[in-house]
C-alpha positions in Angstrom: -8.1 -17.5 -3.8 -5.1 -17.6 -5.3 -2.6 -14.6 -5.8 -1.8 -12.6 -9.3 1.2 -13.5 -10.8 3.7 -11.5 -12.7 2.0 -11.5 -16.2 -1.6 -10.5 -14.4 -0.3 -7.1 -13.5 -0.5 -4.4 -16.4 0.4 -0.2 -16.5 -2.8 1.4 -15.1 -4.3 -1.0 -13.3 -5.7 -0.2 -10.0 -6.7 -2.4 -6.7 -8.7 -0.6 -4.4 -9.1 -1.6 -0.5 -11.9 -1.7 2.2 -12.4 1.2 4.2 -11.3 1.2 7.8 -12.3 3.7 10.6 -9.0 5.4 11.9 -9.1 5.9 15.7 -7.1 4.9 18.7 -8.2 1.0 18.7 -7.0 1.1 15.0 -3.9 3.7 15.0 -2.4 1.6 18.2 -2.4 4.7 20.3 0.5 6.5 18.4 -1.0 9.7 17.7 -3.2 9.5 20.9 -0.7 9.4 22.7 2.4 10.8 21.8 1.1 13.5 19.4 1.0 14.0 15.5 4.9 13.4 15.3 4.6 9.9 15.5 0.6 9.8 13.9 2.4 9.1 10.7 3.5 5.7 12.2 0.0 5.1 12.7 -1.0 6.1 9.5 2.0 3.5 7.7 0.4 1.0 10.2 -2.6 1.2 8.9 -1.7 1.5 5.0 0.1 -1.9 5.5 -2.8 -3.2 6.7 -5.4 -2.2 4.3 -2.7 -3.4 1.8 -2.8 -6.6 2.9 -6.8 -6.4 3.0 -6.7 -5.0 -1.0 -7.5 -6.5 -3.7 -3.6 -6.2 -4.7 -2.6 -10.0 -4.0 0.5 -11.2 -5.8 1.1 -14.7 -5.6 2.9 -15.4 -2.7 2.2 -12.1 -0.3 3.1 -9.0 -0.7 7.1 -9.2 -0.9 9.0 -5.2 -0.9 12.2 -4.7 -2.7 12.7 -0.8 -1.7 10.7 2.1 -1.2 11.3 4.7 -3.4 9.0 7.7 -1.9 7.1 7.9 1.1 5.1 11.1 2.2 2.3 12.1 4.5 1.0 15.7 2.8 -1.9 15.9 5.1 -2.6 14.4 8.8 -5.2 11.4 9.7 -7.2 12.8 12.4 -9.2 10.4 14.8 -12.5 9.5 13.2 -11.3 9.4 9.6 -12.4 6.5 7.4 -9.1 5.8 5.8 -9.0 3.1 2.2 -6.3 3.0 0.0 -5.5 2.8 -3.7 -3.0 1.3 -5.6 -1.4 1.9 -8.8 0.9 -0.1 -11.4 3.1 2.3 -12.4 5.8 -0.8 -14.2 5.9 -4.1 -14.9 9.1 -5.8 -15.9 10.3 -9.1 -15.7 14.0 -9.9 -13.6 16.8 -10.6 -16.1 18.9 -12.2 -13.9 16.0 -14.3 -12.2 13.1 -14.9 -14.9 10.8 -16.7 -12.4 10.5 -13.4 -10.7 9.5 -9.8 -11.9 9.1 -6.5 -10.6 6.3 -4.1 -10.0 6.7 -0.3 -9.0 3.8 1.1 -7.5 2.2 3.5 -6.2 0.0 3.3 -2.8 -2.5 6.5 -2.1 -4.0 6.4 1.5 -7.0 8.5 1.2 -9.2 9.8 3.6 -12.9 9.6 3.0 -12.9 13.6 2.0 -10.1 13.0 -0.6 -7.4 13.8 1.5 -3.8 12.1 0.9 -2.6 11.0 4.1 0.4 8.8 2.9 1.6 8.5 -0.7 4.5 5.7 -1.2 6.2 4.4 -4.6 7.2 1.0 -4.1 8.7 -2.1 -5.5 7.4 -4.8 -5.1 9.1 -8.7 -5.8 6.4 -10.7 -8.2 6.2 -14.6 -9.2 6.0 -15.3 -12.7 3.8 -17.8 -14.0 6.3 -19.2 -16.8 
């Protein structure tokens, strides 16, 4: 399948990912092992992951210019099914580099109750198709 490319993206739109079961296999021990301090790195692992597994696909992979936010306002717990959901908050094309543009947006890491585990604003480098 090929990726979406600059002009494919619009304001609003959302991708959406599978749903993954969060637990020590999954998690890679962190919280398991060293507590809840470092469960959040489990919980970025695992966003990454089920960003690359989303239906977000720029052409090209998933390229980040900067982060802009990055929270975790409630913990992942072993035995959470953890999806995300992402957000096009801007589209704009590079002025300096035309073939290129730039997305911001926002990823949600939800839990299967509707808990926010991880919220990040991103940017995110996009081909454009002419």
């Amino acid at each position: 399948m090929m990726g979406l490319f600059l002009e494919d993206f619009s304001l609003g739109q959302r991708f959406g990912s599978p749903a993954l079961l969060f637990d020590a296999a999954v998690g890679g021990g962190f919280e398991f092992e060293f507590g809840a301090g470092l469960g959040v790195m489990a919980v970025a692992s695992l966003t990454m992951r089920l960003l690359v597994e989303s239906a977000f696909a720029p052409e090209g992979g998933i390229l980040g210019a900067g982060v802009e936010a990055l929270e975790w306002p409630e913990a992942a717990v072993a035995g959470d099914v953890l999806r995300i959901e992402s957000e096009v908050l801007e589209v704009r094309r590079s002025q300096r580099r035309p073939e290129r543009g730039l997305l911001r947006v926002r990823t949600t890491t939800l839990a299967e109750d509707g808990r926010v585990v991880q919220a990040m604003v991103s940017t995110v480098v996009v081909v454009a198709r002419g």
